[in-house]
MIDREN-373295 format. One record per atom (N, C-alpha, C): x, y, z; residue in three letters. Coordinates in steps of 0.001 Angstrom, whole numbers, padded with zeros to 6 digits, always signed. Example, Ala and Ser with C-alpha at 12.3 -4.5 7.8 and 13.67 -1.06 7.14 Angstrom:
// MIDREN-373295
+013190-005690+007800ALA +012300-004500+007800ALA +013200-003300+007800ALA +012850-002250+007080SER +013670-001060+007140SER +012900+000030+007870SER 
This chain:
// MIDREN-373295
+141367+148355+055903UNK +141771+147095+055281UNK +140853+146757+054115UNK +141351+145865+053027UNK +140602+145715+051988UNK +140023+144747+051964UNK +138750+144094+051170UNK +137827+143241+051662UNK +137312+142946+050172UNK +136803+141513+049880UNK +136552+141325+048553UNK +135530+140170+048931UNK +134813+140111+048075UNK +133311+139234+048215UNK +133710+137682+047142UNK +132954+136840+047892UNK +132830+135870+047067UNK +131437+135134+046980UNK +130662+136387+047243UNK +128911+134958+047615UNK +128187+136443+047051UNK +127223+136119+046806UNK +126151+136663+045956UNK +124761+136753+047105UNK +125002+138270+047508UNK +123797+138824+048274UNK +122350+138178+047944UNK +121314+137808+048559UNK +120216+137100+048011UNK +119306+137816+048475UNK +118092+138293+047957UNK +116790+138996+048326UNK +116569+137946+049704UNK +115565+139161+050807UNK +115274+138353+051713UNK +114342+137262+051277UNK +114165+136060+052536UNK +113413+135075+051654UNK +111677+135646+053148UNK +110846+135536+051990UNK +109288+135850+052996UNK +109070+134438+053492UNK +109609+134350+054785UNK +109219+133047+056128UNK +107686+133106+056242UNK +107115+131966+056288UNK +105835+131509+056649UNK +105929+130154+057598UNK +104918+130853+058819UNK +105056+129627+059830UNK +105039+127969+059333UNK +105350+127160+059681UNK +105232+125671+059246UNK +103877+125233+059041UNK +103128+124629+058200UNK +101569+124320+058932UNK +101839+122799+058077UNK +100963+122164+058773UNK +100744+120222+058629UNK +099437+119897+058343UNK +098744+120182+057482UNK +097446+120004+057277UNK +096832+118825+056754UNK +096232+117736+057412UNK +095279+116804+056728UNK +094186+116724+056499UNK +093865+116348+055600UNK +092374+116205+055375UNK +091794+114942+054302UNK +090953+114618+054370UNK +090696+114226+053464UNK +088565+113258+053629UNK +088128+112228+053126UNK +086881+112306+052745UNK +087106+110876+053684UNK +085630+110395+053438UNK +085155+109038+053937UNK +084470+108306+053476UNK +083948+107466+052553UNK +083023+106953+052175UNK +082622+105758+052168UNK +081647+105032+053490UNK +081221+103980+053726UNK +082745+103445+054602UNK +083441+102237+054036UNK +084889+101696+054317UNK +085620+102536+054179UNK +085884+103239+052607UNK +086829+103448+052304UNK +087128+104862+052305UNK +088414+105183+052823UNK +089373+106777+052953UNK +089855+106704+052164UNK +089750+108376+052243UNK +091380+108925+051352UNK +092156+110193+051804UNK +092880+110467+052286UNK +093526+110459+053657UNK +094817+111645+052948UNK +095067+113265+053004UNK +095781+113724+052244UNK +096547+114679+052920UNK +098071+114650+052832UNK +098563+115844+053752UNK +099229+116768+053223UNK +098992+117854+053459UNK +099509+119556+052607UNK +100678+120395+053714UNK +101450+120110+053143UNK +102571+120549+054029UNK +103360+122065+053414UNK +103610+123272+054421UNK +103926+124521+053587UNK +104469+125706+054777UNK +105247+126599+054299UNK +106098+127025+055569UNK +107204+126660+055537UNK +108083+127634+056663UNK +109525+126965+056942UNK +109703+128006+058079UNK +110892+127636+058684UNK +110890+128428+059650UNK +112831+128845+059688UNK +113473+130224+059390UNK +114672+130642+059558UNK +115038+131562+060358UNK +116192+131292+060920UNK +117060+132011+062050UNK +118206+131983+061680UNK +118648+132512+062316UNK +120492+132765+062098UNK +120814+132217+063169UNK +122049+131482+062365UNK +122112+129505+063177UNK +123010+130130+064517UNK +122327+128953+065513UNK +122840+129174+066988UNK +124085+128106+067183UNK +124651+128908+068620UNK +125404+127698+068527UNK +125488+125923+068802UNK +124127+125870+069112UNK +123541+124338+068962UNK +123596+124075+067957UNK +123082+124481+067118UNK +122895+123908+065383UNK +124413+124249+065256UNK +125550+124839+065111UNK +126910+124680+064734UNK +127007+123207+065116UNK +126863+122638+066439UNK +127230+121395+066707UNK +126697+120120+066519UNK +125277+120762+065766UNK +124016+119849+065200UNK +125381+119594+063396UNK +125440+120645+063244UNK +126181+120204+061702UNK +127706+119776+061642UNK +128170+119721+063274UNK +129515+119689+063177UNK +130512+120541+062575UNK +130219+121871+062921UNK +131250+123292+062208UNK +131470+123908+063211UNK +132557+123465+064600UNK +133010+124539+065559UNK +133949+125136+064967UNK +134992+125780+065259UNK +135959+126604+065173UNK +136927+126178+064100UNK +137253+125002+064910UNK +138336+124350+063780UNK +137572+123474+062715UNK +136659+122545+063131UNK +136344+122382+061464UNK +136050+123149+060668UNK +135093+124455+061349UNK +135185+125628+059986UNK +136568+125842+059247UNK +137553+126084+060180UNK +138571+126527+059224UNK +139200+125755+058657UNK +139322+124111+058893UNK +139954+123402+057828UNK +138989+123404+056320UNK +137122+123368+056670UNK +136939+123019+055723UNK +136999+124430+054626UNK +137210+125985+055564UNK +137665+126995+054584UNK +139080+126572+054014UNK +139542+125838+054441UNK +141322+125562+054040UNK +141028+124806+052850UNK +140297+123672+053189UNK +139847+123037+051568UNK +138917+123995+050342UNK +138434+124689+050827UNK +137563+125551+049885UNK +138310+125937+049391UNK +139285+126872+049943UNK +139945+128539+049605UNK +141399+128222+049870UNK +142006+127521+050165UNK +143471+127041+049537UNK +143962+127561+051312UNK +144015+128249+052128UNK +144533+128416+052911UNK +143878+128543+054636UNK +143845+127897+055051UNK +143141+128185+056783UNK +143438+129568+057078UNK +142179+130179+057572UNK +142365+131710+058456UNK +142492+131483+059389UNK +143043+132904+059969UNK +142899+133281+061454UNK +141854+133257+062040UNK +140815+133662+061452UNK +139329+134019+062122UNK +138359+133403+060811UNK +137271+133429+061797UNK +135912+132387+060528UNK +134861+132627+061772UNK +133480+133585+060536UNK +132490+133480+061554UNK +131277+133620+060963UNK +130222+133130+061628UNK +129091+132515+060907UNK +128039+133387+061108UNK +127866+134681+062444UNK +127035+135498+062110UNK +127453+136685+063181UNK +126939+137935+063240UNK +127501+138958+063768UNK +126960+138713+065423UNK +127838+139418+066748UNK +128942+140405+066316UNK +130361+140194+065666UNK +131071+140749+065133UNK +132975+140466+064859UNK +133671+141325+065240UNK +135195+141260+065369UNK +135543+142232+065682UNK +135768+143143+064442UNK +136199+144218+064131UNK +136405+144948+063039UNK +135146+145623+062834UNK +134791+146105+063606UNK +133671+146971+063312UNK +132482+146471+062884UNK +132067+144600+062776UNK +131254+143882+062618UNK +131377+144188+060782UNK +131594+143188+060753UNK +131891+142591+059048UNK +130884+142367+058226UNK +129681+141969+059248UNK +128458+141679+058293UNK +127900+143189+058368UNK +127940+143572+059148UNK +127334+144794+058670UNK +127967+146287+058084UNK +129202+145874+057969UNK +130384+147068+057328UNK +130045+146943+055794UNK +130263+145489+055318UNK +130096+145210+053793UNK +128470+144620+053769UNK +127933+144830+054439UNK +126971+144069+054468UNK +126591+142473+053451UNK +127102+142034+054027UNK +126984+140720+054198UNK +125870+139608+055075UNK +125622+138622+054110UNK +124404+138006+054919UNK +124833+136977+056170UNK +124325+136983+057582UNK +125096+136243+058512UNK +124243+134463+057930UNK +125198+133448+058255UNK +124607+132277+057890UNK +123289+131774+058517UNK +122628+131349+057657UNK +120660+131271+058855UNK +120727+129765+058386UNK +119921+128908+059398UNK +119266+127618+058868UNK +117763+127583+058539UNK +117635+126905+057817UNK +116380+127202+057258UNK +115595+125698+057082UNK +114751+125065+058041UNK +113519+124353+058228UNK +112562+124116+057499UNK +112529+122886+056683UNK +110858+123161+055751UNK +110356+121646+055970UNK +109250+121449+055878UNK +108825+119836+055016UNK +109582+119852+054183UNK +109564+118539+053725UNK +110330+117761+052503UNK +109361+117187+052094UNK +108539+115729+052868UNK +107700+115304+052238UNK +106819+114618+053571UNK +105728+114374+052622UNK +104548+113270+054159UNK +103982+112624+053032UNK +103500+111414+054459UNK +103124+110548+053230UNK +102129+109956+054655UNK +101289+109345+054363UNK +099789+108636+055061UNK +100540+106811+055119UNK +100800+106711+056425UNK +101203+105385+056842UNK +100289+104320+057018UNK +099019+104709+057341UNK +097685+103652+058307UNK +096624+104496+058585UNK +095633+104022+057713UNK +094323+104438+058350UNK +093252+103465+058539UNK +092434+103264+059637UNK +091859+102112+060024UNK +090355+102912+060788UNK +089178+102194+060651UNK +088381+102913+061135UNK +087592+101291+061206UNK +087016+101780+062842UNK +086242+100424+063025UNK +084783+100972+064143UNK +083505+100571+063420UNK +082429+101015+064155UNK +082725+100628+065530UNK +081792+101802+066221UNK +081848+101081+067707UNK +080419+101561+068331UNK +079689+100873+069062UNK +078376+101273+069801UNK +078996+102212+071176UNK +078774+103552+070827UNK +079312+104355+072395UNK +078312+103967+073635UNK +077206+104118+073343UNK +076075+104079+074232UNK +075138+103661+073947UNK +074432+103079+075338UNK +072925+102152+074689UNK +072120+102504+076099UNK +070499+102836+075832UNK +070107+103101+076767UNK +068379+102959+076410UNK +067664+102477+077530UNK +066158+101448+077385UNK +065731+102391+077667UNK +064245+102752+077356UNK +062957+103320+076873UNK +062128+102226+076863UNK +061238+102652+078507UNK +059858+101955+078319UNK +058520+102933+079205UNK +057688+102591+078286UNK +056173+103044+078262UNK +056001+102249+079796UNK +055822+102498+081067UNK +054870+101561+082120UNK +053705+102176+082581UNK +053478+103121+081320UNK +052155+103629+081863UNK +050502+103152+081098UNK +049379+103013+081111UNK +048110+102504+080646UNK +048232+102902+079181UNK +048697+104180+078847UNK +048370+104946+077430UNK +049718+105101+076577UNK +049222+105234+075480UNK +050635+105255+074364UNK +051069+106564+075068UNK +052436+106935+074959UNK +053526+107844+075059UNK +054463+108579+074190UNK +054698+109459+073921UNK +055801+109658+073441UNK +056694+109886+073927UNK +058235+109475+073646UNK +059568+109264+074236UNK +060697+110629+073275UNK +061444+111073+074350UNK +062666+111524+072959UNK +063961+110411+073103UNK +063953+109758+072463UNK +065272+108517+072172UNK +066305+109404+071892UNK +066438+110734+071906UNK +067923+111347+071414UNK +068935+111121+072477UNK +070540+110380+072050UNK +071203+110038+072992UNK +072434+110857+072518UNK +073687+111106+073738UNK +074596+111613+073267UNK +075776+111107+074297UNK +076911+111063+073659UNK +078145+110692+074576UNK +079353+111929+074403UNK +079784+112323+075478UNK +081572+113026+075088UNK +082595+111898+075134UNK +083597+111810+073604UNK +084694+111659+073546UNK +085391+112723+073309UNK +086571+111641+072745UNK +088088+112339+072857UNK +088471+112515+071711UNK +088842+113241+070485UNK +089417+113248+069994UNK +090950+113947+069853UNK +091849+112976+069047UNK +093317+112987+070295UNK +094334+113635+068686UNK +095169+114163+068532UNK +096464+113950+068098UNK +097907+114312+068692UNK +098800+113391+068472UNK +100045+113054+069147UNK +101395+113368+068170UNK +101725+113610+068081UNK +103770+113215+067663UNK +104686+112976+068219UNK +105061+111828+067627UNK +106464+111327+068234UNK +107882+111940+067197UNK +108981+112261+067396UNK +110176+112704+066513UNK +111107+111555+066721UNK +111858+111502+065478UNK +113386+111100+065044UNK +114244+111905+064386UNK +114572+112634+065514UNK +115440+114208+065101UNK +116894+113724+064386UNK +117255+114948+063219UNK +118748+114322+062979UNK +119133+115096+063703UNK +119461+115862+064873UNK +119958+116817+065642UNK +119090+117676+065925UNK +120082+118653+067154UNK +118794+119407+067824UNK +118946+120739+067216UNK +117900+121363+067086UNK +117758+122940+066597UNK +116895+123900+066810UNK +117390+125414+066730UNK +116769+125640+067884UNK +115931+126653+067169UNK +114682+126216+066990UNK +113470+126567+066371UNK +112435+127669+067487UNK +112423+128911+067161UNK +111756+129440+067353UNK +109936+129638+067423UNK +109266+129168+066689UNK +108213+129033+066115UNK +107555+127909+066156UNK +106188+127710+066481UNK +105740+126844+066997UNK +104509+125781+065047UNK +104656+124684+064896UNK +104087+124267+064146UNK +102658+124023+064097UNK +101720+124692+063028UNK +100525+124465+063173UNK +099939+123144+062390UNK +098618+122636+063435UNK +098647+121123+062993UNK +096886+121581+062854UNK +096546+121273+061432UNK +095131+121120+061153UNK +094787+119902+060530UNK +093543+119479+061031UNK +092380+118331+060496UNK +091765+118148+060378UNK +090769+117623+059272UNK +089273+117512+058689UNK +088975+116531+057712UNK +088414+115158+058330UNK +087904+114709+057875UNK +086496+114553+057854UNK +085730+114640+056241UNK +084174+114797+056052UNK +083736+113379+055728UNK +082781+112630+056197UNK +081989+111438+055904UNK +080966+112128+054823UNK +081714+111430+054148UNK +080441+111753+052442UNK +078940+111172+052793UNK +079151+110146+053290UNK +077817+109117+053076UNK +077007+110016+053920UNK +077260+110604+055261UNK +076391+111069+056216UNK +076463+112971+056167UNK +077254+113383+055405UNK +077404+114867+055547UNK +078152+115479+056733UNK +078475+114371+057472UNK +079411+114986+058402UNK +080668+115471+058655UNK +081496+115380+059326UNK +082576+116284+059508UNK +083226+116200+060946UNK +084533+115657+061212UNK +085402+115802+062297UNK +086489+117073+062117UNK +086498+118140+062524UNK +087973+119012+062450UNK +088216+119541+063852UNK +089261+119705+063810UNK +090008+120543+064919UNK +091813+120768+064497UNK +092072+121547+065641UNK +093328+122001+065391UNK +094639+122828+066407UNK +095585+122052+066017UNK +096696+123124+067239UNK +097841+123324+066908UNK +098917+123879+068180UNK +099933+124226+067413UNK +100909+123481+068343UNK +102154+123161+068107UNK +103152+122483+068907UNK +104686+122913+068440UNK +105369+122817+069391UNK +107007+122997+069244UNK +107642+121776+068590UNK +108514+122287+067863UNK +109113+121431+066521UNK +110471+120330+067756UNK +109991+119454+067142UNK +111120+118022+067932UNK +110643+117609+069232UNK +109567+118309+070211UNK +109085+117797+071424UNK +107713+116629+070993UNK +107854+115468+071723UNK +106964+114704+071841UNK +106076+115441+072364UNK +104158+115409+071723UNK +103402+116213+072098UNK +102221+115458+071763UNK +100910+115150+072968UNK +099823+115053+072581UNK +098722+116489+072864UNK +098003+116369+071935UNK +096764+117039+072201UNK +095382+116399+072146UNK +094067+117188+072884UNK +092650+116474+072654UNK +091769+117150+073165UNK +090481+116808+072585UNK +089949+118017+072503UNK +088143+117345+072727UNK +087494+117546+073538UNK +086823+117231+073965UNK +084998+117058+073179UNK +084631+116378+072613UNK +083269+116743+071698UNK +082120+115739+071776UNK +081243+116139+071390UNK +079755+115692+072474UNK +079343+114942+070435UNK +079378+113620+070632UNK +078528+112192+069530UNK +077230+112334+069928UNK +076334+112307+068964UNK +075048+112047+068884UNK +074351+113554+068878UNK +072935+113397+069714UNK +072021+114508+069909UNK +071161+114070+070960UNK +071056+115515+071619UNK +070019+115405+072987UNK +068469+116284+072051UNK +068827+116690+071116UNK +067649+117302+070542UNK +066212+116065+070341UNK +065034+116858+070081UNK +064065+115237+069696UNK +063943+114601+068878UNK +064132+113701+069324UNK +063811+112347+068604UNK +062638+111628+069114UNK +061835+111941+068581UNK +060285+111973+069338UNK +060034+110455+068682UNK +059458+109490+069646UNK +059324+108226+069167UNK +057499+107581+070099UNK +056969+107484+069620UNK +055445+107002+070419UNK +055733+105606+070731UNK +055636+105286+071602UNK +055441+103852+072291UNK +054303+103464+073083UNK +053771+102733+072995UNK +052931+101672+073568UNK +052637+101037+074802UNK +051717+101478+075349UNK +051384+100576+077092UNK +052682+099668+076695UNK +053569+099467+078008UNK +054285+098160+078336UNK +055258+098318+077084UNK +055384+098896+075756UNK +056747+098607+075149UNK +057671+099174+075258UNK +058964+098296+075397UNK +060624+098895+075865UNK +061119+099034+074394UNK +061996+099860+074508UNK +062844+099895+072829UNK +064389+100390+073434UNK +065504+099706+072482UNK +066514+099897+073022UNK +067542+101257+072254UNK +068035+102442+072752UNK +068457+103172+071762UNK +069692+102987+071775UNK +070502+102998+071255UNK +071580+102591+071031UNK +073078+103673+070147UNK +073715+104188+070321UNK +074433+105199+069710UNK +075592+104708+069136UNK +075672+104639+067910UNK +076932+104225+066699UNK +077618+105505+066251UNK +078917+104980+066438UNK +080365+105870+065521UNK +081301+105208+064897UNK +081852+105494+064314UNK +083110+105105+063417UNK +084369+105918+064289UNK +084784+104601+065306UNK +086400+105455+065635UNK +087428+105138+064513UNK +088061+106499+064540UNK +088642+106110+063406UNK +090877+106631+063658UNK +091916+106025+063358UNK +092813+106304+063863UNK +093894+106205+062050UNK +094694+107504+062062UNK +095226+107645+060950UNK +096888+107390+061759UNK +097640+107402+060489UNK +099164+108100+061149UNK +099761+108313+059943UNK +100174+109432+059986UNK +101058+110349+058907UNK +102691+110569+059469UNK +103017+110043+058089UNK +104878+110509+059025UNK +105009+111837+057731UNK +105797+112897+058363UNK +106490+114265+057864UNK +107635+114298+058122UNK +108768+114630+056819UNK +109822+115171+056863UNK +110542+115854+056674UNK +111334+116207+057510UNK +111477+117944+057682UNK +113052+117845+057131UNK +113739+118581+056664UNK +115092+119495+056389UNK +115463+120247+057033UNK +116634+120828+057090UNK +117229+121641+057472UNK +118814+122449+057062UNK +118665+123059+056122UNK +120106+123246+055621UNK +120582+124805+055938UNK +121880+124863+055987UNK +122463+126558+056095UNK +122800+127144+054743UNK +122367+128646+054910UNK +122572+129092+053618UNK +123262+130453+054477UNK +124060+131583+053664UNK +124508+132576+054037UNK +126219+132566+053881UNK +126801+133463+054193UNK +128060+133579+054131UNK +129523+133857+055459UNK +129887+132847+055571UNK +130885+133420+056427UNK +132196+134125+056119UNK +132182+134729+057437UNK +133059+135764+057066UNK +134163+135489+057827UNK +135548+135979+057036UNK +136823+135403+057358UNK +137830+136175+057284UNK +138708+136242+058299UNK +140153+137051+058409UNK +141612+136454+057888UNK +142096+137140+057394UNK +143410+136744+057381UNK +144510+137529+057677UNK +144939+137643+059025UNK +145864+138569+059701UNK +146930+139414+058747UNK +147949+138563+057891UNK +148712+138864+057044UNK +148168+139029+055484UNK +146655+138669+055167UNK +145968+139293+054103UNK +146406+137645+053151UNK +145528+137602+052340UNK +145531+136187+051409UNK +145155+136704+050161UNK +145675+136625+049007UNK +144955+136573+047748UNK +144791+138419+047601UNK +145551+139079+048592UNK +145828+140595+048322UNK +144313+141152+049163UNK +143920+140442+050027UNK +142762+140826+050858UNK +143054+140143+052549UNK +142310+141484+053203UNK +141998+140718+054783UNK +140991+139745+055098UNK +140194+140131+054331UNK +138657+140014+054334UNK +137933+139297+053341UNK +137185+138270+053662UNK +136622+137352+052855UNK +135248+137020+053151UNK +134399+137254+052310UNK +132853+136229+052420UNK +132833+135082+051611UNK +132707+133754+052136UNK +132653+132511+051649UNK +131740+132190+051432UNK +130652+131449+050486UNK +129510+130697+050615UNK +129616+129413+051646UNK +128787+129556+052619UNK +128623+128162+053685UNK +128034+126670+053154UNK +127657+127606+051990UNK +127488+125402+051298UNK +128660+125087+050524UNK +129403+126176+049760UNK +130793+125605+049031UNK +131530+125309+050370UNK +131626+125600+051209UNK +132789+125548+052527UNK +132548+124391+052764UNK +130964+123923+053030UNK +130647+122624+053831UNK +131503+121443+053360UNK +130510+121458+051549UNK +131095+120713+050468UNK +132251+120194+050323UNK +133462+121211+050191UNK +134791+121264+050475UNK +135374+120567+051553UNK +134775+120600+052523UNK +135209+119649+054027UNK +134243+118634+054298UNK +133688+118409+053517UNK +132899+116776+053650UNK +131759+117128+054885UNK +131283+118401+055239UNK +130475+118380+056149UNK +129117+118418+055327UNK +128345+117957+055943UNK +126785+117760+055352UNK +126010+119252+055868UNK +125201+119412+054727UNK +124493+120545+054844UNK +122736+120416+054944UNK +122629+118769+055608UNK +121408+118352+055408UNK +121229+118025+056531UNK +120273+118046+057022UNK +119752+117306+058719UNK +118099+117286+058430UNK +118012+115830+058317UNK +116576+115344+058409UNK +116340+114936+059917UNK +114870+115291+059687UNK +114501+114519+060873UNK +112888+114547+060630UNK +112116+113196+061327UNK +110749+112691+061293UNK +110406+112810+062043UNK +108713+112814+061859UNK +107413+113366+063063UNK +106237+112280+062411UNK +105981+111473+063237UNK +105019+110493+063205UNK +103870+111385+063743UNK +102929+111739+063198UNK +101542+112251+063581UNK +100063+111276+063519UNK +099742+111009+064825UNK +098746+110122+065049UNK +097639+110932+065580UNK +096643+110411+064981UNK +095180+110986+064804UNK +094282+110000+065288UNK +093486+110044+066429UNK +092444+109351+066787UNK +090583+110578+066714UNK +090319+109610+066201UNK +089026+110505+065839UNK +087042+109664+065822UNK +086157+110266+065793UNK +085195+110067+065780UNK +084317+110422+064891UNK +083474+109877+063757UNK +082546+110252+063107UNK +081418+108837+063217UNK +080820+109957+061966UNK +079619+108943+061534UNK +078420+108334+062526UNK +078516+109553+063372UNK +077717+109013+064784UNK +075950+108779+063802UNK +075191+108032+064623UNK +073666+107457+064170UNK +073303+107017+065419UNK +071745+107411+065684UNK +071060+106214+066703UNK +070345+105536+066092UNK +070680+104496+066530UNK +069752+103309+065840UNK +068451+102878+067305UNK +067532+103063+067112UNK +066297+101959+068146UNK +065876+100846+067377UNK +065760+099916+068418UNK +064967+098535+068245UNK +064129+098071+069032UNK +063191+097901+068999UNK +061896+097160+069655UNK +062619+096600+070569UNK +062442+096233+072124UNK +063109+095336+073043UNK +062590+093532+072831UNK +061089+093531+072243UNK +060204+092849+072300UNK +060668+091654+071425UNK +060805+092367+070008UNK +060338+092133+068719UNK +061545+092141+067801UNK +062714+092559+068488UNK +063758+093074+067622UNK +063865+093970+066400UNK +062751+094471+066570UNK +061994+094909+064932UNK +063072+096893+065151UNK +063827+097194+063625UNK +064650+098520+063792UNK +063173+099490+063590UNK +063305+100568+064667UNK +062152+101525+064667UNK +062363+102827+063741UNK +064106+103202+064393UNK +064602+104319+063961UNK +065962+104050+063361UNK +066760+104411+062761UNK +068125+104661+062263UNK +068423+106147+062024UNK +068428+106803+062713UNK +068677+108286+061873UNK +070689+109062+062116UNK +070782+109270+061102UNK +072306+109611+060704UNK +072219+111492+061349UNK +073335+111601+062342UNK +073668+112198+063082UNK +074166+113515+062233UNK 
């Protein structure tokens, strides 16, 4: 049987996993807070995503009826077929959806000191002493996503989520990082030790108490990302009694969509919330005297 093309073969496209990367600086109050979004992720569309875009059987073929002047017998979106498999006789591309960012943008960032720990140092012995005041606490640092899917799809590949924010003023640095499945609500956290047990060698005095005390900046961002999803590729189509002097047809799946008013777009959002810790310092103070002994930046 004879067979005639209407879509234009396309070099493969080189897939790179999804990655969500933030980062950005700190200085004193004020952030600046930046997200680098890159990747996509394609498959050759399942039959969930047919019903994510609304193209079963029969809407495919009315909206080939509006494209191409006549409804087929047969319409299909990726191999096997019958006829000796169509995509791969003429080789033809089967239809894939294809996943990327679109855009992110930094919703809220708020950072408010907090004292983790406080803990007394006293001399009760006749002779001066020296003390190590080095204090330390484990928190949490957390990130979460919540989704507002435009439909479900069925994503293979898992999204990588990196973060790093550096406090200019102190030289420090919060990062970590993971990976999560695309549309599942997901927290992660990751466990890290504020301050120092190293010395902090401090001399005190017959009878004087001093209070040490451990400061951080918790700090909580939220980034929303939005993702796409459109079909590209060609379906392939029968016509029992032959149409246009052919059996056999490859259609473009975005002129088809177009043609039948079906959308070739499916957004959907990922709220990414970031809880975090920097800027740790111990501060000591005289118990006595109130007088600051030490401040040293972590």
């Amino acid at each position: 049987m004879a067979s005639y093309f209407l879509f234009l073969l396309l070099p493969a496209l080189a897939v790179a996993k999804i990655n969500i990367e933030i980062f950005g600086t700190m200085t004193g109050n004020e952030n600046d807070l930046q997200v680098k979004y890159s990747g996509s992720d394609v498959s050759v569309i399942s039959d969930v995503e047919r019903a994510t875009y609304k193209i079963n059987d029969g809407q495919l073929k009315n909206a080939i009826q509006a494209y191409f002047g006549k409804r087929p017998d047969d319409a299909f979106m990726r191999s096997p077929t019958p006829w000796g498999d169509l995509y791969r006789t003429y080789g033809w591309s089967e239809v894939t959806r294809t996943l990327k960012p679109k855009s992110a943008r930094v919703l809220k960032i708020a950072a408010n000191p907090e004292i983790l720990l406080e803990q007394v140092f006293e001399n009760n012995s006749t002779k001066p002493a020296t003390f190590n005041v080095g204090i330390s606490q484990s928190v949490q640092n957390t990130i979460s996503s919540s989704w507002s899917k435009g439909g479900d799809l069925t994503v293979s590949q898992e999204i990588n989520y990196g973060f790093d924010i550096k406090a200019v003023s102190f030289g420090g640095s919060t990062s970590f990082s993971y990976s999560s499945s695309w549309g599942y609500n997901s927290e992660k956290s990751e466990s890290v030790t504020v301050g120092s047990s190293a010395s902090m060698e401090l001399l005190l005095l017959p009878g004087q108490s001093v209070r040490a005390q451990l400061h951080a900046t918790r700090g909580k961002a939220l980034v929303e990302v939005e993702y796409e999803a459109s079909l590209s590729g060609a379906i392939a189509v029968n016509y029992d009694k032959g149409y246009r002097g052919h059996h056999y047809w490859s259609l473009p799946v975005g002129g088809v969509m177009s043609s039948g008013q079906i959308s070739n777009n499916i957004v959907s959002k990922e709220v990414i919330e970031i809880g975090y810790f920097s800027n740790a310092k111990v501060v000591v103070h005289d118990r006595a005297m109130g007088t600051k002994m030490l401040d040293i930046n972590l």
